[in-house]
Backbone as a ProteinNet text record, in pm:
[ID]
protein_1_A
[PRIMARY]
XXXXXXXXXXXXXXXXXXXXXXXXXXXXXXXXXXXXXXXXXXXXXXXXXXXXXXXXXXXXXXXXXXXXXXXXXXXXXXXXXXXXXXXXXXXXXXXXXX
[TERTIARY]
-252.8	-248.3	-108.2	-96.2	62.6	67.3	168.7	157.4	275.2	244.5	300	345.3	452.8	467.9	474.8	364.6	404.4	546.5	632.8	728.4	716.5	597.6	643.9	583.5	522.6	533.5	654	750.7	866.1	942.9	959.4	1012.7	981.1	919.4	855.5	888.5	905.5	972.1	1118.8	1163.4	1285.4	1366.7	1273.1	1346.3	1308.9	1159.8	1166.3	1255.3	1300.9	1422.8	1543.2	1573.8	1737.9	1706.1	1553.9	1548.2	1573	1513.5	1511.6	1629.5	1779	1887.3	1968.2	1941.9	2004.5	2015.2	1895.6	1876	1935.8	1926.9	1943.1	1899.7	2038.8	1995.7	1910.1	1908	1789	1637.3	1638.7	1508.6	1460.2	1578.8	1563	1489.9	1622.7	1515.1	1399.4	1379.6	1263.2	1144.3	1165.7	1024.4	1044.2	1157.8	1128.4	1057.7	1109.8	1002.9	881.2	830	703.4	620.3	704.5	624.8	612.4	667.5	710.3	606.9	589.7	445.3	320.7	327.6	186.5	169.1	262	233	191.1	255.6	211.7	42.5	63.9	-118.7	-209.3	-190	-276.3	-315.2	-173.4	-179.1	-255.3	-245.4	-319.7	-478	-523.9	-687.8	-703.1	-682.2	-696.7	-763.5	-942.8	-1047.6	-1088.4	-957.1	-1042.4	-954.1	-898.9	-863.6	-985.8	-1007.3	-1135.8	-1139	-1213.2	-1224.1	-1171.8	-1080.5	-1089.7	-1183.6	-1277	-1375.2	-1308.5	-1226.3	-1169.7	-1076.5	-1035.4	-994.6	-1054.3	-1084.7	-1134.2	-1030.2	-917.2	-839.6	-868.4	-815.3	-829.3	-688.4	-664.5	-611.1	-550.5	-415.3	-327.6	-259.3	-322.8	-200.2	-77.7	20.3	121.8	122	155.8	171.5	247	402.2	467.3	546.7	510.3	538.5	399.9	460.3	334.5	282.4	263.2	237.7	153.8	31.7	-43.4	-4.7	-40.9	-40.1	-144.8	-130.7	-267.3	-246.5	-381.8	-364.3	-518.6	-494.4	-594.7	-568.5	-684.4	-717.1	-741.7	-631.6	-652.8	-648.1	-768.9	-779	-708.3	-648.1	-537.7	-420.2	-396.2	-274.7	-311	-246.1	-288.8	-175.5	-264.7	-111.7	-110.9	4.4	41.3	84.1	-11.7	28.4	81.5	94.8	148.1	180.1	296	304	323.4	203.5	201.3	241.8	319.3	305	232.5	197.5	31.7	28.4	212.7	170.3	180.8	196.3	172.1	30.3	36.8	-116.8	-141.9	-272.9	-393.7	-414.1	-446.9	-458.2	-365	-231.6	-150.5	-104.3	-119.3	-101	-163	-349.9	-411.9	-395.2	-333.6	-300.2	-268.7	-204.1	-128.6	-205.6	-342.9	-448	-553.7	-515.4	-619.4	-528.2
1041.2	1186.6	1236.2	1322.1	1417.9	1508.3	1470.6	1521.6	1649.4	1739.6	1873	1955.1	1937.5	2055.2	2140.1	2247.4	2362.6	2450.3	2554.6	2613.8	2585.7	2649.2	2694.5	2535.2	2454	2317.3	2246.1	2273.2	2245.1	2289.9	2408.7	2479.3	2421.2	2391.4	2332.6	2178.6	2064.8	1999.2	2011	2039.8	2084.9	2146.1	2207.4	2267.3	2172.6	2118.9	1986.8	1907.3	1853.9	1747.1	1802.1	1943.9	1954	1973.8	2008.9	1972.1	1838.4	1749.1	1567	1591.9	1592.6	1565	1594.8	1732	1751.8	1603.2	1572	1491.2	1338.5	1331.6	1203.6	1203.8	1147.7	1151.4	1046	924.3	798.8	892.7	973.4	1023.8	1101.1	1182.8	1292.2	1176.1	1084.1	983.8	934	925.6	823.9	930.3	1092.8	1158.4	1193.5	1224.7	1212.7	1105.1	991.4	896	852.2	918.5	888.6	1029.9	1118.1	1202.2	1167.8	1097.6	1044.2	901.1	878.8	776.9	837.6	929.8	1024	1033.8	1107.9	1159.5	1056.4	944.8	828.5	785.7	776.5	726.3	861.2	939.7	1062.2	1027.3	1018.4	1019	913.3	789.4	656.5	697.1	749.4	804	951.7	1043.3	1193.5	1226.3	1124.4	1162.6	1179.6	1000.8	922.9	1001.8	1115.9	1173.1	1301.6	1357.4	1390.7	1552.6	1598.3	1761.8	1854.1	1966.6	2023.7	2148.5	2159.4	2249.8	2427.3	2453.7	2576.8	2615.7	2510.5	2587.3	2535.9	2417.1	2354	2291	2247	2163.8	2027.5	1890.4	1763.5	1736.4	1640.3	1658.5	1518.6	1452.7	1309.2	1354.4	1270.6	1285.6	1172.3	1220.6	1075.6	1033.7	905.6	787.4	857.7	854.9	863.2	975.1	1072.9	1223.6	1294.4	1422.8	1503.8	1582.5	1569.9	1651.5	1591	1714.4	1670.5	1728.8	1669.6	1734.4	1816.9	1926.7	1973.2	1965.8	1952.8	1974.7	1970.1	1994.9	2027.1	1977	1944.4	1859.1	2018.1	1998.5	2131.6	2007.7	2048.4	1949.9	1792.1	1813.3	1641.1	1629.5	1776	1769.1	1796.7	1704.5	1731.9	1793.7	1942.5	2032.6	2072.8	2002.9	1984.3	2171.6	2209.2	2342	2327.5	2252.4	2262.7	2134.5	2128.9	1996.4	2056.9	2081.3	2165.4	2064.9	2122.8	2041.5	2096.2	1948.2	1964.4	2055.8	2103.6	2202.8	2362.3	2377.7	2504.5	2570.3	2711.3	2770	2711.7	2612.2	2611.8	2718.8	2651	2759.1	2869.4	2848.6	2975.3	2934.1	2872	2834.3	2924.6	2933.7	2945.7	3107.5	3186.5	3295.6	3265.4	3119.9	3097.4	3017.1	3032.5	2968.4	3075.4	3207.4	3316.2	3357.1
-839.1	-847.6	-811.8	-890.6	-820.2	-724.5	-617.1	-453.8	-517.5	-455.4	-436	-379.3	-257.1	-115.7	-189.1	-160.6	-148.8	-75.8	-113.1	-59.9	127.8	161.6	301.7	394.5	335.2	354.6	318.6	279.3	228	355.3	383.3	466.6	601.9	635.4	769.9	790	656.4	695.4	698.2	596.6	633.2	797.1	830.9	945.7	1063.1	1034.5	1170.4	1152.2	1021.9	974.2	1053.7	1035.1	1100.1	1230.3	1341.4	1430.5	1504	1458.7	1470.9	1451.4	1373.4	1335.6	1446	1433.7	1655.2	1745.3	1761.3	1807.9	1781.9	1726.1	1646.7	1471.8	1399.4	1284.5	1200.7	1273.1	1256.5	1301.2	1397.9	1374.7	1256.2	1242.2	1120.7	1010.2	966.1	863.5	885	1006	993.2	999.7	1053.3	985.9	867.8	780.2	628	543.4	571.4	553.5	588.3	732	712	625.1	680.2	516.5	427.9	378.5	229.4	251.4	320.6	363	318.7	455.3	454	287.7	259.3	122.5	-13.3	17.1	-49.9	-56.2	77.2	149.9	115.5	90.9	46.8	-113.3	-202.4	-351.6	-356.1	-276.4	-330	-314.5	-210.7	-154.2	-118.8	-198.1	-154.6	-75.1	-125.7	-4.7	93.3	111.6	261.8	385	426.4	521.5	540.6	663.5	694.7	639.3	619.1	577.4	721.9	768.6	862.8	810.3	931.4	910.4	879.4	981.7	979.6	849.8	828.5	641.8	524.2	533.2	419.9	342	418	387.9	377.2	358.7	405.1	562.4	601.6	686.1	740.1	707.8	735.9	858.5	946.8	1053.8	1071.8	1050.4	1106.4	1236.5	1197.9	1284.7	1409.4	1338.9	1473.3	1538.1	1477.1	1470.3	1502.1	1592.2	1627.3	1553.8	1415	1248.4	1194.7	1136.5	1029.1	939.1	784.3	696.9	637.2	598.4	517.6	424.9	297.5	151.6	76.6	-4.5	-113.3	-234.4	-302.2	-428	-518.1	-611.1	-703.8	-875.8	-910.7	-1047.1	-1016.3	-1066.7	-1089.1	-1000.7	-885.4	-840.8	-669.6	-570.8	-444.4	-410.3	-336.6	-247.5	-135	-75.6	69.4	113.4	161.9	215.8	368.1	422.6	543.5	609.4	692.3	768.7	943.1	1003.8	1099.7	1213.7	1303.2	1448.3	1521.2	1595.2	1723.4	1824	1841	1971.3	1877.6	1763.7	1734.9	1751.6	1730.3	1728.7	1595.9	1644	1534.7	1430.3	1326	1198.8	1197.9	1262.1	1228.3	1077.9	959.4	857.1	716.9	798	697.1	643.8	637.4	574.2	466.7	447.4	288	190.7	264.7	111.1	82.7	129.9	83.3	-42.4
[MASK]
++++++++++++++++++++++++++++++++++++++++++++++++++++++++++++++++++++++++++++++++++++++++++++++++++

Protein backbone atom coordinates (compact mmCIF):
# COMPACT_ATOMS: atom_id res chain seq x y z
CA UNK A 1 0.00 0.00 0.00
CA UNK A 2 1.11 3.70 -0.42
CA UNK A 3 2.16 5.48 2.91
CA UNK A 4 1.25 9.16 2.93
CA UNK A 5 2.29 11.95 5.67
CA UNK A 6 -0.08 14.03 5.73
CA UNK A 7 1.17 18.03 5.87
CA UNK A 8 0.96 18.59 9.63
CA UNK A 9 2.46 14.96 10.19
CA UNK A 10 5.12 16.16 8.03
CA UNK A 11 5.48 19.16 10.08
CA UNK A 12 5.90 17.39 13.32
CA UNK A 13 8.56 15.29 12.08
CA UNK A 14 10.31 17.73 10.70
CA UNK A 15 10.51 19.89 13.66
CA UNK A 16 11.34 16.82 16.12
CA UNK A 17 14.22 16.16 13.39
CA UNK A 18 15.75 19.79 13.89
CA UNK A 19 15.02 19.20 17.58
CA UNK A 20 17.22 15.75 17.81
CA UNK A 21 19.78 17.77 15.50
CA UNK A 22 20.40 20.30 18.37
CA UNK A 23 21.32 17.61 20.02
CA UNK A 24 23.11 15.51 18.10
CA UNK A 25 22.90 15.00 14.45
CA UNK A 26 23.31 10.92 14.50
CA UNK A 27 20.13 11.24 16.54
CA UNK A 28 18.33 13.46 14.12
CA UNK A 29 19.11 10.41 11.58
CA UNK A 30 18.44 7.80 13.40
CA UNK A 31 14.63 9.11 14.19
CA UNK A 32 14.20 9.77 10.50
CA UNK A 33 14.90 6.40 9.92
CA UNK A 34 13.04 4.78 12.24
CA UNK A 35 10.10 6.65 10.78
CA UNK A 36 10.95 5.56 7.69
CA UNK A 37 10.82 2.01 9.51
CA UNK A 38 7.61 2.60 11.24
CA UNK A 39 6.33 3.61 8.01
CA UNK A 40 7.67 0.63 6.20
CA UNK A 41 6.23 -1.90 8.94
CA UNK A 42 2.79 -0.21 8.59
CA UNK A 43 2.78 -0.42 4.47
CA UNK A 44 3.87 -4.14 4.82
CA UNK A 45 0.62 -4.89 7.60
CA UNK A 46 -1.73 -1.80 7.87
CA UNK A 47 -3.87 -3.92 10.23
CA UNK A 48 -1.75 -5.54 12.62
CA UNK A 49 -1.17 -2.20 14.80
CA UNK A 50 -4.10 -1.84 17.34
CA UNK A 51 -7.25 0.53 16.69
CA UNK A 52 -7.03 3.73 19.24
CA UNK A 53 -10.43 3.95 20.61
CA UNK A 54 -10.58 7.86 20.93
CA UNK A 55 -10.16 8.60 17.22
CA UNK A 56 -10.43 5.66 15.32
CA UNK A 57 -7.13 5.80 14.09
CA UNK A 58 -4.66 2.64 13.97
CA UNK A 59 -1.65 3.36 16.02
CA UNK A 60 2.70 2.23 15.51
CA UNK A 61 4.63 3.12 18.21
CA UNK A 62 8.47 3.34 17.72
CA UNK A 63 10.99 1.49 19.11
CA UNK A 64 13.31 4.02 20.18
CA UNK A 65 11.74 7.34 20.19
CA UNK A 66 8.92 8.60 22.43
CA UNK A 67 6.35 8.82 19.14
CA UNK A 68 3.52 7.11 17.80
CA UNK A 69 2.32 7.29 14.64
CA UNK A 70 -1.28 7.71 13.68
CA UNK A 71 -2.96 6.77 10.42
CA UNK A 72 -5.72 5.57 8.53
CA UNK A 73 -6.48 3.17 5.73
CA UNK A 74 -8.28 5.45 3.08
CA UNK A 75 -9.06 2.88 0.00
CA UNK A 76 -5.50 1.74 -1.25
CA UNK A 77 -3.60 4.56 0.51
CA UNK A 78 -2.48 4.60 4.34
CA UNK A 79 -2.38 8.27 5.95
CA UNK A 80 -0.11 9.11 8.55
CA UNK A 81 -1.93 12.08 10.23
CA UNK A 82 0.29 12.49 13.00
CA UNK A 83 3.62 11.48 14.58
CA UNK A 84 2.68 12.60 18.14
CA UNK A 85 5.09 12.58 21.13
CA UNK A 86 4.14 10.67 24.46
CA UNK A 87 4.44 13.66 26.63
CA UNK A 88 2.09 15.86 24.54
CA UNK A 89 -1.70 16.32 25.43
CA UNK A 90 -3.40 13.23 24.21
CA UNK A 91 -5.62 13.69 21.25
CA UNK A 92 -4.44 17.25 20.85
CA UNK A 93 -4.18 16.00 17.05
CA UNK A 94 -7.63 14.93 16.42
CA UNK A 95 -9.13 18.27 15.17
CA UNK A 96 -7.38 17.35 11.83
CA UNK A 97 -9.53 14.27 10.90
CA UNK A 98 -12.96 16.06 11.32
Amino acid sequence: MKVRFLSPAQEEIAHSAFYYLQASPQAAFDFEEEIERAAHAIAQNPTLYKVDTSSGHRVKLLDKFPFSLYYRIVGDEIQITSAAHHARLPGYWHNRIR
